[in-house]
C-alpha positions as CSV (number, residue, x, y, z in Angstrom):
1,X,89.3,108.5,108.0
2,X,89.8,111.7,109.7
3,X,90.1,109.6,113.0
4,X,93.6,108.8,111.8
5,X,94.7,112.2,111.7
6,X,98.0,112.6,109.8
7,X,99.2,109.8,108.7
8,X,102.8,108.7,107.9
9,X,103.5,105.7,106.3
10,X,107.1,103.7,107.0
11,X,108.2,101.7,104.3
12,X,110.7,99.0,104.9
13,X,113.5,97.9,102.8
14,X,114.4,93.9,101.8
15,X,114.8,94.0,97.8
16,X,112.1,92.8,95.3
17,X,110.4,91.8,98.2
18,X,109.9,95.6,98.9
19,X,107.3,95.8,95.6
20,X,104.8,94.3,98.1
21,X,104.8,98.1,99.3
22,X,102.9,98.5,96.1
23,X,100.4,96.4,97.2
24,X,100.1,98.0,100.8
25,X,99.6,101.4,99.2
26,X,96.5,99.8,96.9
27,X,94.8,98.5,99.8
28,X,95.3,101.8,101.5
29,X,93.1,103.4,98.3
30,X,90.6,101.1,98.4
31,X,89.7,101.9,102.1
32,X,90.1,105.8,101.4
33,X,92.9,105.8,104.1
34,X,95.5,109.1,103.2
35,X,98.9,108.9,103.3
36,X,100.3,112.7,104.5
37,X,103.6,111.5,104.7
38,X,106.0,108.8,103.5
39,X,109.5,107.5,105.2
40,X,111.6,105.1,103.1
41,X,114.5,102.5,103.1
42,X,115.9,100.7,100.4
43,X,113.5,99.6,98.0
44,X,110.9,101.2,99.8
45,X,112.1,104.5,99.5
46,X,111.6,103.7,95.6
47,X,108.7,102.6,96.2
48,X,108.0,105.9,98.7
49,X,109.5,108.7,96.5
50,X,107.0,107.7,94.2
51,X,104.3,107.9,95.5
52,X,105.8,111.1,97.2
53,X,105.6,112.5,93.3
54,X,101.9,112.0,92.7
55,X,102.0,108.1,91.3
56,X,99.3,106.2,92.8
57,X,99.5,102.7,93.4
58,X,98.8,101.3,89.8
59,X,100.4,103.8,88.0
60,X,103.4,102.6,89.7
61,X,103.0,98.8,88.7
62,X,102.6,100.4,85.0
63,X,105.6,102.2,85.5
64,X,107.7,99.2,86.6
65,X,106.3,96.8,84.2
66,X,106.7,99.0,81.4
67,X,110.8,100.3,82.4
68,X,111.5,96.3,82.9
69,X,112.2,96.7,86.4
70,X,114.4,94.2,86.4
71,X,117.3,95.7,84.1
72,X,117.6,98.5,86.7
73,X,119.8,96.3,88.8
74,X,123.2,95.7,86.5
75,X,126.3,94.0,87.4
76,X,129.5,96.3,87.3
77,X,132.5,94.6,86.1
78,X,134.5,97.4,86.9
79,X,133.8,97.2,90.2
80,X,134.4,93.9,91.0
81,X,131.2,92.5,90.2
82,X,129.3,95.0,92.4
83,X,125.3,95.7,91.3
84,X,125.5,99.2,89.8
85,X,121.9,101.2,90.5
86,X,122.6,103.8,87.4
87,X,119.4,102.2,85.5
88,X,117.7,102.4,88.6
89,X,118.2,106.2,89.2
90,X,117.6,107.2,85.3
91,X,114.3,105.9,85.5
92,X,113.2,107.7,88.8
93,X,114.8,111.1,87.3
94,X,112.8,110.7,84.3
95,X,109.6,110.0,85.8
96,X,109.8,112.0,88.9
97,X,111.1,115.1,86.6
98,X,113.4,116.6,89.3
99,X,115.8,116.1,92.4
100,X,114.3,118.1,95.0
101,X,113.0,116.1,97.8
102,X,110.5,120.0,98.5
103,X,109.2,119.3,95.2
104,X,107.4,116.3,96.0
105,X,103.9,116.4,96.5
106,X,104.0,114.6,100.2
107,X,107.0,115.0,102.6
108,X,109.1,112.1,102.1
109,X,112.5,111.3,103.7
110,X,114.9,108.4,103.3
111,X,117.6,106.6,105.3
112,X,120.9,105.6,104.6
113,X,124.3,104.0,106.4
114,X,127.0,105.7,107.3
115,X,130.5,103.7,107.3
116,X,132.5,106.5,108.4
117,X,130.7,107.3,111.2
118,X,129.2,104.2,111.8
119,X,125.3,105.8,112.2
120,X,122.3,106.1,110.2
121,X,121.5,109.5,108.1
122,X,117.8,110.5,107.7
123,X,117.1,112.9,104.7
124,X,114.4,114.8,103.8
125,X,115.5,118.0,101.8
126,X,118.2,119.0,99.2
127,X,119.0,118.2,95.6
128,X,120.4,115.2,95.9
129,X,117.1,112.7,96.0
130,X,118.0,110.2,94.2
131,X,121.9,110.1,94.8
132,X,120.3,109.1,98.6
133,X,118.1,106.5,97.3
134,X,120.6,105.0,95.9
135,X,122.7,105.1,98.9
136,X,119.8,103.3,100.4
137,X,119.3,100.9,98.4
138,X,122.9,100.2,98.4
139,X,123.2,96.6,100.2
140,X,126.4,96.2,101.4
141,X,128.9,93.5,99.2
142,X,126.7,93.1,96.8
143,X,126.1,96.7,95.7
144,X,128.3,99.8,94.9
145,X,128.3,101.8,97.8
146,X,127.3,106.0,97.2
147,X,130.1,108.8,98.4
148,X,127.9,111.8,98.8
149,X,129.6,114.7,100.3
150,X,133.0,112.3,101.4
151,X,131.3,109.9,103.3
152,X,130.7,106.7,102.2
153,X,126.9,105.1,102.4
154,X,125.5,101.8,102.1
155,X,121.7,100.1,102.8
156,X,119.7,102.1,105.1
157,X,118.5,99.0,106.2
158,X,122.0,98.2,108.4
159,X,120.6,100.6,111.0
160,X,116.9,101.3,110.2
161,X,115.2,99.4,108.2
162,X,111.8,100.5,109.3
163,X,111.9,103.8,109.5
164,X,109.1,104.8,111.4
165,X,110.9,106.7,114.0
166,X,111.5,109.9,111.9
167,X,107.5,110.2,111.5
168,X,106.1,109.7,114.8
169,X,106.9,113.0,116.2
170,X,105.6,114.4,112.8
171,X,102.1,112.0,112.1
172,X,99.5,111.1,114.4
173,X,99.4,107.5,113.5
174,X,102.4,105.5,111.7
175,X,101.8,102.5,109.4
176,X,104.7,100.4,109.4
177,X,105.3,98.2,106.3
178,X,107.7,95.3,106.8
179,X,108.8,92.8,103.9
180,X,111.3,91.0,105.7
181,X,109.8,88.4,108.5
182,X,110.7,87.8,111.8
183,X,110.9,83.7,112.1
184,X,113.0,81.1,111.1
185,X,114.0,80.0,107.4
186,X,113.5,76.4,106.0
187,X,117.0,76.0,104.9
188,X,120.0,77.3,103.4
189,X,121.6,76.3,100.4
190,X,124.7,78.2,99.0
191,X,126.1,81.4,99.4
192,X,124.4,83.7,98.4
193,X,121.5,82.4,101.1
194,X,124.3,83.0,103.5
195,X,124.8,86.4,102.7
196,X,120.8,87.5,102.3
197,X,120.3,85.7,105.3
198,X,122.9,87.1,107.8
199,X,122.0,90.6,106.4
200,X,118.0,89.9,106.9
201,X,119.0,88.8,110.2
202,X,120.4,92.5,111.2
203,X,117.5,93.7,109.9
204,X,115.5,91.8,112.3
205,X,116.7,93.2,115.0
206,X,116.5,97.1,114.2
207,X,112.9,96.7,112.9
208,X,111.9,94.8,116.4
209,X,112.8,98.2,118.2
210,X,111.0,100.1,115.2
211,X,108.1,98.4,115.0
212,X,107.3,99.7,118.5
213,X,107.1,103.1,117.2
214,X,104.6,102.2,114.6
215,X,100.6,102.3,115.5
216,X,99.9,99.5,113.2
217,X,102.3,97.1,111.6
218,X,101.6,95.4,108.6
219,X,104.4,92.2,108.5
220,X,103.8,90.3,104.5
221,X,104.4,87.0,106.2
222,X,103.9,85.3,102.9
223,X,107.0,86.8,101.1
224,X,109.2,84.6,103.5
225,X,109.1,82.0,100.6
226,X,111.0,85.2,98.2
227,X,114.4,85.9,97.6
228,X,115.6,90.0,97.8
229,X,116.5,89.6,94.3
230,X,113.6,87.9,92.9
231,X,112.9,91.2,90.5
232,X,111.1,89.2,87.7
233,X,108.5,87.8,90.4
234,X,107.6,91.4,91.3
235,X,103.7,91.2,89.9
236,X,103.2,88.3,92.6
237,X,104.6,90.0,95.0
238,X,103.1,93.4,94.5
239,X,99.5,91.0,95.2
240,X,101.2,89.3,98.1
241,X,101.8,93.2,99.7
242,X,98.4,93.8,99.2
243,X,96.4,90.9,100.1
244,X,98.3,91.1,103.3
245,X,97.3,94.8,103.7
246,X,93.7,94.3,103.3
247,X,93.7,91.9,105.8
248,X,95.8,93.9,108.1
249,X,93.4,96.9,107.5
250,X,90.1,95.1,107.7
251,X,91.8,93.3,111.3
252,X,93.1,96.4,113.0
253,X,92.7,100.0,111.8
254,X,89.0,99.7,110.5
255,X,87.5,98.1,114.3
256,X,89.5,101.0,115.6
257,X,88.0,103.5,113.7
258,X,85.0,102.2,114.8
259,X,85.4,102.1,118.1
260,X,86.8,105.6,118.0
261,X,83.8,106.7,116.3
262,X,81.1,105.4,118.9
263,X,82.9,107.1,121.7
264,X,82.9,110.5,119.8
């Protein structure tokens, strides 16, 4: 696939719905397509540090299946209710081994909110990893916001939830990878549908602007049926990412390649 050239891969945030990510990166094995570099928000910088570290795609559905995935995410009475992200950032310490983002084996880089300053933060060095994934996986009301260095963070995802701008200056193609859809919903039924959908909907309209920056855009259209917190569904969803992404590849990037091959 050397047609591709570098290759950075965009992962976007939208909760259990991000573990589809699992499933793009499988179909990008199958078809021997590298990844040089990873960019991740929310659960796709999870997802992305991963990977970052060495973990190929099914070693990270072993890993998740076998840490329970769903008891990362842990309601904080003392905070009013708020979902506390400590289980979430043992686990990745443990496996991972470190918190140096130049330790991992691919460049990787995250984004987070700022409150303070109203603008999103893009990281990609220091010892603070996973105190900045957490940050970005941080969605706003429903989870304990991260103080890193006296500013407040929140969801990366408020301002970029694709974050394919900080590698097309770096990669010679970008793979976006979005889990939250661009249409209409069916219905809404309490409040908590409220609240995912009004924050979905600000996702929407950063991730129009990013997915222009991305050479091919993978959208899991089927995960539109999922809820951001359906954690216990995340086997079908991991198949859902990657059915999509096979189809995506076998559609777009491998007729290019071809192409790109026959005019060599």
């Amino acid at each position: 696939m050397e047609h591709l050239g570098k290759v950075g891969l965009a992962l976007g945030g939208g909760g259990a719905k991000g573990f589809a990510h699992i499933g793009v990166l499988r179909a990008l094995e199958e078809y021997h397509i590298p990844v040089h570099q990873i960019a991740g928000t929310s659960m796709g910088s999870i997802v992305g540090v991963l990977y970052a570290a060495g973990y190929r795609s099914d070693e990270i559905l072993s890993l998740l299946r076998a840490e329970k995935v769903w008891n990362w995410f842990k309601i904080d009475i003392l905070k009013g209710g708020l979902v506390n992200l400590s289980g979430a950032k043992e686990a990745l310490i443990k496996h991972v081994g470190h918190e140096d983002f130049q330790q991992l084996k691919l460049p990787f880089c995250v984004t987070a909110s700022n409150l303070i300053t109203g603008k999103v933060k893009v990281i990609n060095k220091g010892e603070q990893l996973f105190d900045w994934i957490m940050a970005s996986c941080s969605v706003p009301v429903a989870f304990t916001p991260v103080v890193i260095q006296d500013y407040t963070y929140v969801d990366g995802g408020v301002f970029m939830n694709l974050p394919a701008e900080p590698l097309m200056f770096e990669c010679d193609t970008v793979i976006g990878s979005s889990v939250i859809v661009d249409k209409k919903i069916d219905s809404i039924k309490n409040a908590k549908d409220v609240a995912e959908r009004v924050f979905n909907l600000s996702i929407i309209q950063n991730q129009r602007i990013s997915k222009l920056h991305c050479d091919y855009y993978f959208e899991i259209k089927k995960l539109n049926n999922y809820s951001m917190w359906d954690f216990h569904k995340f086997e079908d969803i991991v198949n859902i990412g990657y059915k999509a992404a096979k189809k995506n590849i076998e559609r777009d990037i491998l007729p290019q390649l071809m192409i790109d091959k026959t005019q060599q």
